[in-house]
TIKE-56302 format. One line per field, with one value per atom (N, C-alpha, C): atom name; chain; x, y, z. Coordinates in pm, whole numbers, plus 50000, padded with zeros to 5 digits. Layout:
% TIKE-56302
atomo (CA, ...)
cadena (A, ...)
east (X, ...)
north (Y, ...)
up (Z, ...)
//
This chain:
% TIKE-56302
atomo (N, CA, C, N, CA, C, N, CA, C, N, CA, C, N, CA, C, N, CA, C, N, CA, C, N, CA, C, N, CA, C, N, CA, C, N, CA, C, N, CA, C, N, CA, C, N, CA, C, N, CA, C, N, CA, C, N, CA, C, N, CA, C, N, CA, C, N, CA, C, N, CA, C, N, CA, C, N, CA, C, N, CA, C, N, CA, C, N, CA, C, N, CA, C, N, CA, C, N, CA, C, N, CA, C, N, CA, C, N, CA, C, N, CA, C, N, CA, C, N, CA, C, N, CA, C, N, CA, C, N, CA, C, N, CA, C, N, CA, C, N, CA, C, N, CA, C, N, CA, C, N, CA, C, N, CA, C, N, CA, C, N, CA, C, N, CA, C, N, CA, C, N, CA, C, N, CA, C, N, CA, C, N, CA, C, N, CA, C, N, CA, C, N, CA, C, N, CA, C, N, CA, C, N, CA, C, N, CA, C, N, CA, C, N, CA, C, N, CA, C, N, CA, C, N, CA, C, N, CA, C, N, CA, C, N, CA, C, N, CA, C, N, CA, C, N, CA, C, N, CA, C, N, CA, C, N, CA, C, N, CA, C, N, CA, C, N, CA, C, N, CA, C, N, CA, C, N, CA, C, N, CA, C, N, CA, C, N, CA, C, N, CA, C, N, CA, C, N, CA, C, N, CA, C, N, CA, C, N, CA, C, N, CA, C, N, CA, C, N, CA, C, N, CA, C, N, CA, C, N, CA, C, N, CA, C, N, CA, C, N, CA, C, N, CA, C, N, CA, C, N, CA, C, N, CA, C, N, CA, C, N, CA, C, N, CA, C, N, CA, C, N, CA, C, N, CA, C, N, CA, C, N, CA, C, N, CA, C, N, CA, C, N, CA, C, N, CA, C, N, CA, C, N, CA, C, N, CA, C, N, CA, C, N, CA, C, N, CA, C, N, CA, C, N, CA, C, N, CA, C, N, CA, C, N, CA, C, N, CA, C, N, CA, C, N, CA, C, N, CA, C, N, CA, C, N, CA, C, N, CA, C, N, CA, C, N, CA, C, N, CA, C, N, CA, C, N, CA, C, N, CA, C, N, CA, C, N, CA, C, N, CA, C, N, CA, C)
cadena (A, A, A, A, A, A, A, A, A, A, A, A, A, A, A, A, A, A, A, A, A, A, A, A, A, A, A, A, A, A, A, A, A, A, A, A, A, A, A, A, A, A, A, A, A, A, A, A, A, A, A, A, A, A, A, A, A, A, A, A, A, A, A, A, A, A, A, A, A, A, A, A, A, A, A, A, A, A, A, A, A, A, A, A, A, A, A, A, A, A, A, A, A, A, A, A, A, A, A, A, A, A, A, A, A, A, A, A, A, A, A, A, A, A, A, A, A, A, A, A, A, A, A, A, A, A, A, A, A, A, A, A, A, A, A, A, A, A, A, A, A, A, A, A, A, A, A, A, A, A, A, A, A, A, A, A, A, A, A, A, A, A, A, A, A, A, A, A, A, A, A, A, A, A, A, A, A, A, A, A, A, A, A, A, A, A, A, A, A, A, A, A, A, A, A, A, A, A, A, A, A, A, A, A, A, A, A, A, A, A, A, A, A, A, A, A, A, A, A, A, A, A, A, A, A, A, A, A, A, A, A, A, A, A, A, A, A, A, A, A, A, A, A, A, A, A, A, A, A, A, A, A, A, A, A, A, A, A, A, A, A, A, A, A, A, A, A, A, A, A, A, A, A, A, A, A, A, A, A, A, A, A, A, A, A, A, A, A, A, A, A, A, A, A, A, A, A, A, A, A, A, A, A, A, A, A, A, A, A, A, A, A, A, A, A, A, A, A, A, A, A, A, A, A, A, A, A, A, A, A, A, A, A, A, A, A, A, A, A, A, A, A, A, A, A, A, A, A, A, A, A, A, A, A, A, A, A, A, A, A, A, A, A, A, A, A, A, A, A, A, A, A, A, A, A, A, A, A, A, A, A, A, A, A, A, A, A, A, A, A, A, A, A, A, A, A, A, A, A, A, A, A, A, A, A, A, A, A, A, A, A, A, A, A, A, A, A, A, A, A, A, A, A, A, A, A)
east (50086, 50000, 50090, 50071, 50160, 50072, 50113, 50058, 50144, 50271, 50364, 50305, 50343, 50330, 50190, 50073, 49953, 49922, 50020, 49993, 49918, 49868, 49744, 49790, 49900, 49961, 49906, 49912, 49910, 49731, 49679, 49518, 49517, 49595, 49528, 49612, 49740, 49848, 49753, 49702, 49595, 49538, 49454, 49365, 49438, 49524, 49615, 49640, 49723, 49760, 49618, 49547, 49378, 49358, 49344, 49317, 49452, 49544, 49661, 49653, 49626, 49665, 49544, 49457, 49350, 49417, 49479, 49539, 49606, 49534, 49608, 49658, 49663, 49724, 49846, 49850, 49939, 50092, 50200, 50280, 50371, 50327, 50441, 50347, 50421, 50352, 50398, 50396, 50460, 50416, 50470, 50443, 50517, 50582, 50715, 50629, 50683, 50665, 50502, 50448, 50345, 50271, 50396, 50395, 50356, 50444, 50411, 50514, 50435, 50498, 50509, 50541, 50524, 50432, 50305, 50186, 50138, 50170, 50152, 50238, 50392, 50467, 50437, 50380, 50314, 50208, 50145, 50019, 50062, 50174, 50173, 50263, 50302, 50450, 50324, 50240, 50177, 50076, 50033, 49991, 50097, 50205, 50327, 50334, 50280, 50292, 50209, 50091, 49950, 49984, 50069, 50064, 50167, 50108, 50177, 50233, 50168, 50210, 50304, 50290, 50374, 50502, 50578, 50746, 50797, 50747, 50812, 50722, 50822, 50757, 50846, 50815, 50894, 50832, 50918, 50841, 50939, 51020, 51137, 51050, 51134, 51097, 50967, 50954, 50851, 50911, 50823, 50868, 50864, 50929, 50917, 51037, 51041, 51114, 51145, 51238, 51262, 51127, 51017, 50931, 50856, 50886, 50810, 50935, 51023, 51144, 51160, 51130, 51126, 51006, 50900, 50789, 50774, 50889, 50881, 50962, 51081, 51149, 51099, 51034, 50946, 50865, 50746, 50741, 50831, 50949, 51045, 51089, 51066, 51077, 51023, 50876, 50815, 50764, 50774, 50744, 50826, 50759, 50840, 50851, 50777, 50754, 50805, 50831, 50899, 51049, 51083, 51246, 51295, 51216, 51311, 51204, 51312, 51218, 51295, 51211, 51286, 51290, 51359, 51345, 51435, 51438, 51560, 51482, 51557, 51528, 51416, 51412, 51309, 51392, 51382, 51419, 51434, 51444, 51470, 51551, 51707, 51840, 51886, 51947, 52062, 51980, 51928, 51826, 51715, 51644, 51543, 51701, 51784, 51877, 51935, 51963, 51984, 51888, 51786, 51636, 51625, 51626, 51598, 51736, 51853, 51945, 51944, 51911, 51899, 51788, 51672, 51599, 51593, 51696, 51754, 51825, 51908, 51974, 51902, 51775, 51725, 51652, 51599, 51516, 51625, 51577, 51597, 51602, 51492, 51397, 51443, 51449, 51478, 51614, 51608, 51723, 51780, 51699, 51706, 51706, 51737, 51701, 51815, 51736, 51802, 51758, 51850, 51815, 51878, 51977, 52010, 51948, 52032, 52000, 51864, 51914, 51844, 51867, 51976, 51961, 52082, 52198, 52281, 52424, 52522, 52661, 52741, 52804, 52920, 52970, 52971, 53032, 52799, 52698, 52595, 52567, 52641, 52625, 52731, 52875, 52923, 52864, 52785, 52713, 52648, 52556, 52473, 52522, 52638, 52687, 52767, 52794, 52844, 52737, 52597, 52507, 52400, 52455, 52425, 52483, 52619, 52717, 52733, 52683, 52693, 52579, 52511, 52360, 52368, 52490, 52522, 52455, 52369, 52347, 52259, 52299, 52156, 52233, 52200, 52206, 52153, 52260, 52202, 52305, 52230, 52245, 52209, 52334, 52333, 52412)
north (49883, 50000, 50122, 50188, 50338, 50440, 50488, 50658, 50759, 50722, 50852, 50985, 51043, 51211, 51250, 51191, 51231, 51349, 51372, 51470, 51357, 51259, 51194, 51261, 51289, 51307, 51178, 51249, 51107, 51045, 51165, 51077, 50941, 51020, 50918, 50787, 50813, 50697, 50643, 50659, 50607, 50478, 50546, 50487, 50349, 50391, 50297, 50177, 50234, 50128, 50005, 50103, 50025, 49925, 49955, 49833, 49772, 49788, 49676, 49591, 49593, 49517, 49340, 49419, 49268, 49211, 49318, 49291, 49126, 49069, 48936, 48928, 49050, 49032, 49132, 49248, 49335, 49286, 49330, 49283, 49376, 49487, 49635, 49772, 49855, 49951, 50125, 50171, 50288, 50453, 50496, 50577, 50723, 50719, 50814, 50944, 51031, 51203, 51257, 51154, 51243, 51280, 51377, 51414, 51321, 51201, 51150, 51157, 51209, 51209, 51102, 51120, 51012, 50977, 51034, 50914, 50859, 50860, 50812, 50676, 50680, 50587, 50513, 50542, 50439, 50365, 50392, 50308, 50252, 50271, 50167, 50060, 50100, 49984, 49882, 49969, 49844, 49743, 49825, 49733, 49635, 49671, 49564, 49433, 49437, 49363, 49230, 49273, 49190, 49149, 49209, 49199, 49065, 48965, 48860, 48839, 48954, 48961, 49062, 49144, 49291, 49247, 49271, 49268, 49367, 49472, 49599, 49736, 49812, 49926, 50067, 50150, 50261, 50392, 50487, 50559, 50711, 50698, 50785, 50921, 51032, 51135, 51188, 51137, 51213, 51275, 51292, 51331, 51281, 51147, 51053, 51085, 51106, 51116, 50980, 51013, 50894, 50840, 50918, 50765, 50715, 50775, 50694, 50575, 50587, 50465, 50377, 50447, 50316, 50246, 50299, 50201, 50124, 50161, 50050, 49969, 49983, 49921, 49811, 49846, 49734, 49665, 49705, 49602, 49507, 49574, 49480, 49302, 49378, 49263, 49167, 49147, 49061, 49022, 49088, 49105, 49005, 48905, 48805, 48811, 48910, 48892, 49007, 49112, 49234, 49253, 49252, 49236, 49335, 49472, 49552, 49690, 49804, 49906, 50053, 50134, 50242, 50351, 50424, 50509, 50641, 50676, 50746, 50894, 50943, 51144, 51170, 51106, 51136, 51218, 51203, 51270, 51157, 51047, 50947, 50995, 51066, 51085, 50986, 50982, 50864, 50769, 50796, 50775, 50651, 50711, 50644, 50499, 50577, 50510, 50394, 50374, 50253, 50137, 50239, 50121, 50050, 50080, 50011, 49965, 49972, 49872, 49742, 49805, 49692, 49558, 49642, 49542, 49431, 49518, 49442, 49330, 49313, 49220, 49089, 49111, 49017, 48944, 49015, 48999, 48908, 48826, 48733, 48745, 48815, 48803, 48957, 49089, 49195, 49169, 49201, 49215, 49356, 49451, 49581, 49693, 49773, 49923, 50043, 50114, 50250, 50367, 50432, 50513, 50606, 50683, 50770, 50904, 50960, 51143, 51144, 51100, 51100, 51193, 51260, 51312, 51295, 51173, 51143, 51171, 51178, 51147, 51053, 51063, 50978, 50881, 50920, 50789, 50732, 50797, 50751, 50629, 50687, 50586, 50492, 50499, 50323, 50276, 50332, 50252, 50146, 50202, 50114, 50051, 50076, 49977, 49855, 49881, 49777, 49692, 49755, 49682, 49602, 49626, 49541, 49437, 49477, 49409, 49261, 49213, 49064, 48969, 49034, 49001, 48930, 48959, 48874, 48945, 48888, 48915, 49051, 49147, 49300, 49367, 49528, 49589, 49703, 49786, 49885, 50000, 50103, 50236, 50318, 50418, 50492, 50627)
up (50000, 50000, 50000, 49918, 49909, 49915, 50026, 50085, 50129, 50035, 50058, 50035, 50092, 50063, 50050, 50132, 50156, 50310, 50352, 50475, 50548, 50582, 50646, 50825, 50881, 51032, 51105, 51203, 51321, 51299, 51292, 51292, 51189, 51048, 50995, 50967, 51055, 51064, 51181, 51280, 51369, 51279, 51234, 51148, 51057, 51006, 50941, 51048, 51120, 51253, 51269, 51323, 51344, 51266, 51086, 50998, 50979, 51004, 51023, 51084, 51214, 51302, 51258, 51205, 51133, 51016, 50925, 50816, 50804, 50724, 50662, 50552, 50490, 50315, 50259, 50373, 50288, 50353, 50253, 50326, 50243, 50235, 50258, 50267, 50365, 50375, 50378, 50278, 50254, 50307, 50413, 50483, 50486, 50404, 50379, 50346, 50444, 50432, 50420, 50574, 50569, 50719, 50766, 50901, 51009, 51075, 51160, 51253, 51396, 51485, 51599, 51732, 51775, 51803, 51825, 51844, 51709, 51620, 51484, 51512, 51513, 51592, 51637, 51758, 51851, 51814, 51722, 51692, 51609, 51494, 51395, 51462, 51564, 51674, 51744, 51825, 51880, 51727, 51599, 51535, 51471, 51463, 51461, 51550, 51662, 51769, 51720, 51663, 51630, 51461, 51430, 51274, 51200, 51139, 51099, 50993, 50893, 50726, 50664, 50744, 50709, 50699, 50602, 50590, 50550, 50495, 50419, 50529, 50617, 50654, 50615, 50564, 50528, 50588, 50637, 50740, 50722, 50609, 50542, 50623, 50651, 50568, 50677, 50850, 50907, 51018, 51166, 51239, 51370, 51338, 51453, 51527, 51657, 51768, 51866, 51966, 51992, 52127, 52134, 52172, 52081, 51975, 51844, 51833, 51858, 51822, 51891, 52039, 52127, 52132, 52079, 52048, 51978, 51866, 51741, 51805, 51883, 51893, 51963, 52074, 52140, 52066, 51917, 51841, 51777, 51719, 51695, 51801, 51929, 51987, 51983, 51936, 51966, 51763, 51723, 51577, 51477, 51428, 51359, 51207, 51167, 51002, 50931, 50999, 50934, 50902, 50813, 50768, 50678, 50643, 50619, 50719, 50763, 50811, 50790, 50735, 50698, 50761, 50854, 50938, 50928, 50765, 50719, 50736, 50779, 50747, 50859, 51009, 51085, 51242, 51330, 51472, 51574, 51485, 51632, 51766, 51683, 51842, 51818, 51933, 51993, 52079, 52145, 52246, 52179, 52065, 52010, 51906, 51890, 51766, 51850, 51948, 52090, 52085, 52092, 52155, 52039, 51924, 51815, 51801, 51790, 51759, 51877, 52014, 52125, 52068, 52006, 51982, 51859, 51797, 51669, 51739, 51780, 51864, 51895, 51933, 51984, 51827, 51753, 51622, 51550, 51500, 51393, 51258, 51222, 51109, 51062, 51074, 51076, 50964, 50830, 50770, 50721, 50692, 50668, 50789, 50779, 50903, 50794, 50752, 50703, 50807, 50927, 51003, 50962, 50854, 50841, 50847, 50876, 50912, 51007, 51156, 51238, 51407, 51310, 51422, 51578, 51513, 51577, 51601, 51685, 51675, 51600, 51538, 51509, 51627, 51742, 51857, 51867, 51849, 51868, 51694, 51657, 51489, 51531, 51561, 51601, 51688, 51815, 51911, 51882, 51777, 51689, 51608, 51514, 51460, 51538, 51689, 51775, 51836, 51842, 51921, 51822, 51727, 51619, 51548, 51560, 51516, 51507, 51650, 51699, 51579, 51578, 51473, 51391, 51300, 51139, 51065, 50940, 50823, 50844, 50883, 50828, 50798, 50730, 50656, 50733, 50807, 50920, 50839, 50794, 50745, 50865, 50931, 50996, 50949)
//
């Protein structure tokens, strides 16, 4: 489903979240550049939690901060079917850029993460490339 660049903000990433989480068929979902902040975040993280089909999430290009990151990140934990996630050009920090590499760690299935231009340090970008590191096969753009 592609809904880049519709403005929808958090309501209607709400809304999205909502019919996801029933969702049995889509299995990518394109969200890039249309103002989501963190409660937008949060709802598509906890519909991650419930969601069994989704493998492609792209989220380029909003204004997710880091409790929008640590919410995903906490879906990540428990989330078995999602393997690439795009979190490029948003406000995660260092802070939100941790929680999600911590939870990479534990994920299996997770082969992609593009977090660039988020907002971090250079010693906060090897962090992540160290707390990821152990992982093997992904593809972490910082």
């Amino acid at each position: 489903l592609y809904l880049n660049s519709n403005k929808i903000g958090d309501q209607g990433t709400i809304a999205v979240a909502n019919a996801l989480q029933g969702n049995k068929v889509l299995k990518e979902l394109n969200l890039n550049g249309n103002r989501i902040n963190d409660p937008g975040a949060v709802a598509i993280a906890e519909a991650l939690k419930f969601n069994g089909v989704l493998t492609k999430l792209y989220l380029y290009n909003n204004n997710i901060g880091p409790e929008g990151a640590k919410a995903l990140a906490s879906a990540l934990k428990v989330n078995s079917v999602l393997t690439s996630l795009n979190l490029y050009y948003n406000k995660i920090g260092a802070e939100g850029a941790v929680a999600i590499a911590e939870a990479m760690k534990g994920n299996k299935v997770l082969k992609a993460c593009d977090a660039r231009f988020n907002y971090f340090s250079n010693e906060a970008k090897q962090m992540l490339t160290d707390l990821v590191g152990d992982r093997g096969e992904i593809v972490l753009l910082v």
